[in-house]
C-alpha positions in Angstrom: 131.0 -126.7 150.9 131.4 -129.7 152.9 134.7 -131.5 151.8 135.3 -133.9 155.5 134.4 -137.5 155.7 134.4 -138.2 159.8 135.4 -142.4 160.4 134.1 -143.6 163.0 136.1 -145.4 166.2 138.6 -148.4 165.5 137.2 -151.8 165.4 138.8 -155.4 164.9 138.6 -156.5 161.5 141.3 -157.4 158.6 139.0 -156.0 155.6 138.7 -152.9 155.3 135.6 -151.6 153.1 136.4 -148.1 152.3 139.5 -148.7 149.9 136.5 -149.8 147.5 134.3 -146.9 148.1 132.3 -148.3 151.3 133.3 -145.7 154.4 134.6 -148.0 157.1 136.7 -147.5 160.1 140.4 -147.8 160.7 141.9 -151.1 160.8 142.8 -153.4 163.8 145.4 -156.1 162.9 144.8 -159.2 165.3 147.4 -160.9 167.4 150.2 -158.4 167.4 152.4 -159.2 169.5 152.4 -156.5 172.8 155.9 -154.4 173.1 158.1 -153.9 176.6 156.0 -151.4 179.0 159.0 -148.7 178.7 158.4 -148.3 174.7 154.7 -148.3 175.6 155.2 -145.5 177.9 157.5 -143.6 175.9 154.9 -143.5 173.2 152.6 -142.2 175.8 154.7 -139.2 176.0 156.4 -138.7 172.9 155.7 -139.5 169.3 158.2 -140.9 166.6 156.9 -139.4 163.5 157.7 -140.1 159.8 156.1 -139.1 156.9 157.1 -140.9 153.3 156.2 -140.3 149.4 157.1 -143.9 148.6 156.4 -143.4 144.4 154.1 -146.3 145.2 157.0 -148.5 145.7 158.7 -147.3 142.5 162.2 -146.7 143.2 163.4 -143.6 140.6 167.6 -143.3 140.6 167.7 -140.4 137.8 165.3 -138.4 135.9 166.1 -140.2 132.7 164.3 -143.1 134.6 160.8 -141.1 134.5 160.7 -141.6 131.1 163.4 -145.5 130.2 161.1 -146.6 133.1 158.3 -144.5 133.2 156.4 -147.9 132.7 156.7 -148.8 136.3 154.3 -146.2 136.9 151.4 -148.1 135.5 152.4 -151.7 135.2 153.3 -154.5 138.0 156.9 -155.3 138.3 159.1 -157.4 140.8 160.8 -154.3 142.5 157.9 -152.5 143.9 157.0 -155.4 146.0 160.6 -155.4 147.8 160.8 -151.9 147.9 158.0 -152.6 149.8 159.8 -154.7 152.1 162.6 -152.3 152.6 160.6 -149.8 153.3 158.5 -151.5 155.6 161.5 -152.6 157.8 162.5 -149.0 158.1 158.8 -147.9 158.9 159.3 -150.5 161.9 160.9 -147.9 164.4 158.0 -145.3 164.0 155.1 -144.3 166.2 153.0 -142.7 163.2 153.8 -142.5 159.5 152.1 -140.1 156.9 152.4 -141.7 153.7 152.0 -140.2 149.8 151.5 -141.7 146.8 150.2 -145.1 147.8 148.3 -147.3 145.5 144.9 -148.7 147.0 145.1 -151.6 145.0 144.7 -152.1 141.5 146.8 -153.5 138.4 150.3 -151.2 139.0 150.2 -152.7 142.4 149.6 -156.3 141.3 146.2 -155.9 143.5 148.0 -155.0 146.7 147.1 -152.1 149.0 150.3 -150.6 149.9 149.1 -149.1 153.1 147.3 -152.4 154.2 151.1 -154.2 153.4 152.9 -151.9 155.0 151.0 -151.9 157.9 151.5 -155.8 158.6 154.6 -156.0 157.8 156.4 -153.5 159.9 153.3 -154.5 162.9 151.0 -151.4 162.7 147.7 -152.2 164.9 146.4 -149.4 163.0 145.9 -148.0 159.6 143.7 -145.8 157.2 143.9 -145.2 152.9 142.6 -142.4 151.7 141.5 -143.0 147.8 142.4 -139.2 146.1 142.7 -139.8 142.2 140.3 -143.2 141.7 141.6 -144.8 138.0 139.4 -147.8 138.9 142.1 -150.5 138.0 144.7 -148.7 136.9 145.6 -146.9 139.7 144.4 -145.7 143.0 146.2 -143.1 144.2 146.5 -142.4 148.0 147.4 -140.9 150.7 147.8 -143.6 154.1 148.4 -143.6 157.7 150.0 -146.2 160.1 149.9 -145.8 163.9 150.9 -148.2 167.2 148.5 -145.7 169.3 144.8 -146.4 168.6 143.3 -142.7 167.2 140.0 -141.5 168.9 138.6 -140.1 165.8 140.1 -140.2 162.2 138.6 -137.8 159.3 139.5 -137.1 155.7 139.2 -134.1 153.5 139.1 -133.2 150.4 141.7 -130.3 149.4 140.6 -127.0 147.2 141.2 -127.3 143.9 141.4 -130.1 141.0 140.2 -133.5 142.2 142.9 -135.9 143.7 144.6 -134.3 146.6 143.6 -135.0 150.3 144.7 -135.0 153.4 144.0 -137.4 156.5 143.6 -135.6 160.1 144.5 -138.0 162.9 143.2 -137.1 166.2 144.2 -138.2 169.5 143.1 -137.8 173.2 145.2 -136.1 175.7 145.7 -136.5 179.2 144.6 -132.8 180.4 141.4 -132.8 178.0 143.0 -131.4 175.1 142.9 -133.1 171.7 146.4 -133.8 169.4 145.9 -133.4 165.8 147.8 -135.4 163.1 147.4 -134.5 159.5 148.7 -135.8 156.3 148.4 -134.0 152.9 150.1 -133.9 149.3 149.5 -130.5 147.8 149.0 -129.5 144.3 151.7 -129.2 142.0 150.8 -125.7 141.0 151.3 -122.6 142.8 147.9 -121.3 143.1 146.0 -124.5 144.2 148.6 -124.6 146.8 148.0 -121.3 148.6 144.3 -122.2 148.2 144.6 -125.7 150.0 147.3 -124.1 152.9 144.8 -122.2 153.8 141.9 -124.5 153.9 144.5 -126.5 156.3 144.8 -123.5 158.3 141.6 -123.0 159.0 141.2 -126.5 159.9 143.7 -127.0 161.7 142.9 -124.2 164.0 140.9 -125.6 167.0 143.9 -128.0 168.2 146.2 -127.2 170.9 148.7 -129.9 169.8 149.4 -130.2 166.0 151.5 -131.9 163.5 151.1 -131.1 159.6 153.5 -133.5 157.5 153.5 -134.4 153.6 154.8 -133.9 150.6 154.1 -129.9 149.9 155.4 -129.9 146.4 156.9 -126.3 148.0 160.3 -125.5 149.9 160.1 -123.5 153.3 160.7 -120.7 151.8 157.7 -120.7 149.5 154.8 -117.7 150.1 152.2 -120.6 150.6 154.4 -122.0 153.4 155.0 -118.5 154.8 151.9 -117.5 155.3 150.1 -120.6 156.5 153.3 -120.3 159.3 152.0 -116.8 160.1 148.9 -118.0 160.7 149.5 -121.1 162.8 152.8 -120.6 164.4 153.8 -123.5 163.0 157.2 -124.6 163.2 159.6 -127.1 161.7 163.2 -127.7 161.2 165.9 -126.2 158.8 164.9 -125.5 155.2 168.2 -127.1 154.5 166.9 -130.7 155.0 166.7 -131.8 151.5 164.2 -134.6 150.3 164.4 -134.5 146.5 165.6 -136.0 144.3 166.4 -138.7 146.4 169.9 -139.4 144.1 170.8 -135.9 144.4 168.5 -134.2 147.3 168.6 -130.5 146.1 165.0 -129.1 147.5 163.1 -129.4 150.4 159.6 -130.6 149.6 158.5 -133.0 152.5 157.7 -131.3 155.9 156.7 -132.0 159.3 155.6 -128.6 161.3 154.2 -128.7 164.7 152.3 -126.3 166.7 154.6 -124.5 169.8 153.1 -127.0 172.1 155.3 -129.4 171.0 159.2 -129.8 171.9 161.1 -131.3 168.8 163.6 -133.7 170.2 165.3 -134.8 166.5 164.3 -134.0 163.4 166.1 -135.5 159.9 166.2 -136.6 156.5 166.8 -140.2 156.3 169.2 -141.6 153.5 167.1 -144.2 152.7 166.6 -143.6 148.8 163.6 -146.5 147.4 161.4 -143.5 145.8 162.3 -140.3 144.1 161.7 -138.8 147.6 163.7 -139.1 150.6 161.4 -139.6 154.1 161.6 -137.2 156.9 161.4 -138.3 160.2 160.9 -136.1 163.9 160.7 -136.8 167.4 158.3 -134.8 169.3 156.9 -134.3 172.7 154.4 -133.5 174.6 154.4 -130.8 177.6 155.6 -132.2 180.8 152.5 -134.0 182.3 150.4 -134.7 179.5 150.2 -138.1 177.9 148.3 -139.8 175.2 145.1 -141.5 176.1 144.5 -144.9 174.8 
């Protein structure tokens, strides 16, 4: 069963087709201003990575809220759109971001495409949304990616299971031939449909010799889905002690970044920077001595 949808190379343009159901490529953002050659470098080299279920901008302080303000979840308010903001000015120190639960634009978002907002305001040259639950406008739920480095290819999947979870896969040239592979996913909610779309990653994610997987896995690290897609990648990633949710009161572990044994973790943390019912997780990684990012 084919479930990929390949995008083609970057281009410069500030539409961008796809979020209304036209496949179209990533998006360059004009006239951004060019950053000092030793950030430029660094980047070359090593990757800050962050990935972020932003509640599409609906800041959650208690479960009581889901239901006294469940509203927020469908309606426009004030507060999403500086959430927003916040968010964005935290987004600004990041090479990539993997984002969850971004609206595509439609009436809960007052029209606005959270990844094409985010993206200009913390000065990504490049971004992609990934429609996975299409309410037409109500909602259109997605996952997003924002990058400084321009991908060589970009594809999205569709994940085992009920319709509406994806995942985005990022890849990028490296200096000795290779190929680094970025992907974003939100897992199921259920148990089952989580094992089944781990292991459709796996399979995936197989061929690459440098790999990130990061997303909201609706699973601690200590789950058997987790387990075994670890035993079958080498995987790795930090402490099962970094909490992401609730945000109020972090007590599980449900976002992750893993990365292949290629990769040297500098830092890895959970920010305390509460403006969803998640917290984001954020890790700096690197490449082997010699090897650099094309592009």
């Amino acid at each position: 069963m084919k479930r990929s949808t390949a995008v083609s190379r970057c281009k410069s343009h500030l539409t961008f087709p796809s979020l209304m159901g036209v496949t179209s490529d990533m998006v360059d953002i004009a006239e951004q201003p060019t950053e000092p050659t030793s950030a430029a470098i660094r980047r070359r080299t090593r990757l800050r990575l962050l990935s972020y279920n932003i509640q599409s901008g609906v800041y959650t302080r208690h479960f009581r809220e889901y239901v006294t303000k469940g509203w927020k979840q469908w309606l426009p308010h004030r507060e999403r759109l500086l959430n927003l903001n916040r968010i964005a000015e935290m987004l600004y120190g990041y090479d990539l971001v993997g984002l969850q639960e971004v609206d595509s634009g439609s009436l809960r978002s007052g029209f606005v495409d959270q990844t094409e907002y985010l993206a200009h305001r913390a000065r990504f040259p490049h971004w992609y949304g990934q429609v996975n639950r299409n309410m037409g406008k109500i909602a259109q739920h997605s996952n997003g990616v924002l990058s400084r480095l321009q991908p060589t290819r970009l594809m999205e999947h569709k994940l085992p299971g009920l319709p509406g979870r994806g995942a985005i896969l990022v890849e990028f040239s490296t200096s000795d031939g290779k190929t680094l592979g970025i992907c974003i996913i939100h897992l199921a909610l259920g148990r089952r449909s989580r094992g089944r779309q781990l292991a459709y990653i796996g399979e995936l994610l197989a061929q690459y010799p440098y790999l990130t997987l990061m997303g909201d896995f609706n699973c601690n690290c200590e789950s058997r889905e987790v387990k075994e897609l670890i035993e079958s990648t080498n995987l790795r990633g930090p402490s099962c002690e970094m909490k992401t949710f609730p945000s109020w009161r972090p007590r599980r572990n449900l976002d992750h970044i893993l990365v292949s044994p290629s990769l040297a973790i500098d830092t890895a943390q959970v920010l305390d920077y509460p403006m969803s019912d998640h917290l984001p997780v954020s890790m700096d990684v690197r490449l082997p001595r010699g090897v650099s990012i094309q592009g």
